[in-house]
Every structure is written in C-alpha cells, then in structure tokens.
C-alpha positions in Angstrom: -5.4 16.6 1.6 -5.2 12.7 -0.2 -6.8 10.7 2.0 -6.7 7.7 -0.1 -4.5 6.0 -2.5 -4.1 3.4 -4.9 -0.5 1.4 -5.2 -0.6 -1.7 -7.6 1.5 -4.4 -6.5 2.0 -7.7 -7.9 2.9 -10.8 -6.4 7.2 -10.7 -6.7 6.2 -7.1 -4.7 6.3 -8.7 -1.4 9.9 -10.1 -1.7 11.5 -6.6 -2.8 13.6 -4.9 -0.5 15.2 -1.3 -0.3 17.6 -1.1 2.2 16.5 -4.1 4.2 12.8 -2.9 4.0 9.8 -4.8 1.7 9.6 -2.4 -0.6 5.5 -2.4 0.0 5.8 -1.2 3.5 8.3 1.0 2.7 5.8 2.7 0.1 3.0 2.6 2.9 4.8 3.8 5.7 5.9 6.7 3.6 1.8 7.1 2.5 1.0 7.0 6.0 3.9 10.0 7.1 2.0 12.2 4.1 -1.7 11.7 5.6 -2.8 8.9 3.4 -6.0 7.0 5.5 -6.6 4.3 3.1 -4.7 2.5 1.1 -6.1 0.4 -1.8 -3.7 -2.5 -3.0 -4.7 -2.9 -6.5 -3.3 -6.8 -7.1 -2.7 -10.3 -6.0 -0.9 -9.1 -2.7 -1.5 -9.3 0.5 -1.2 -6.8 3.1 1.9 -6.3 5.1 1.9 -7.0 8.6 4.1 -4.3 10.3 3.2 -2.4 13.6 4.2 0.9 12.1 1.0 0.5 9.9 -1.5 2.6 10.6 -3.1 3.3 8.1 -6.5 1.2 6.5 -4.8 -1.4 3.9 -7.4 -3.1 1.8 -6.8 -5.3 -1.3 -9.0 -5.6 -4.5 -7.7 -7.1 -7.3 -10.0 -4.9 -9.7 -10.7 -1.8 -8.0 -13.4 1.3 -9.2 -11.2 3.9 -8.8 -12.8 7.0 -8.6 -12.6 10.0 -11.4 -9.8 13.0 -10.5 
C-alpha cells in the first residue's frame, strides 16, 4: 500500500476549481479515499484547510524524495 505521496502545486493551484471544488483538495481528498497518510506538497502552497482532511499535509518547497 502508498502511504505517502508527493503532488506539486504551484501558487495559481489554490484558485483552481473542478466542479466547485479547489482542485488541491479535490486531489487530496481523493489521496486520502486510496490510503495515502502523508501528503508532501512539493511548492509555494499552502495547505488546504477542509474538515474532510485527514490525512498528514506537509509543504517543502524542495523535497528529498525517496528512490522507487
């Protein structure tokens, strides 16, 4: 099972929508459904705040991301 994942996001991120949704939450409440634990915004974003979120949301802007 993934428990962690990396989604880049940039700053114009935070003001799509998909069907009346931010497009960022959208992406980590559909993370969250599959298992995903901790989520690792790579970018100059800042976390959603939504009450759906679950999940571990943590933001570095140049992450070490770990080999496959």
């Amino acid at each position: 099972m993934i428990r962690d994942a990396y989604v880049m996001a940039g700053p114009a991120d935070a003001n799509r929508e998909v069907v009346g949704m931010p497009q960022l939450v959208r992406t980590l409440l559909t993370l969250q459904r599959a298992g995903v634990e901790r989520c690792v915004l790579v970018g100059s974003v800042q976390p959603p705040r939504d009450p759906r979120l679950e999940l571990n949301v943590v933001v570095d802007p140049v992450p070490n991301m770990p080999p496959d």
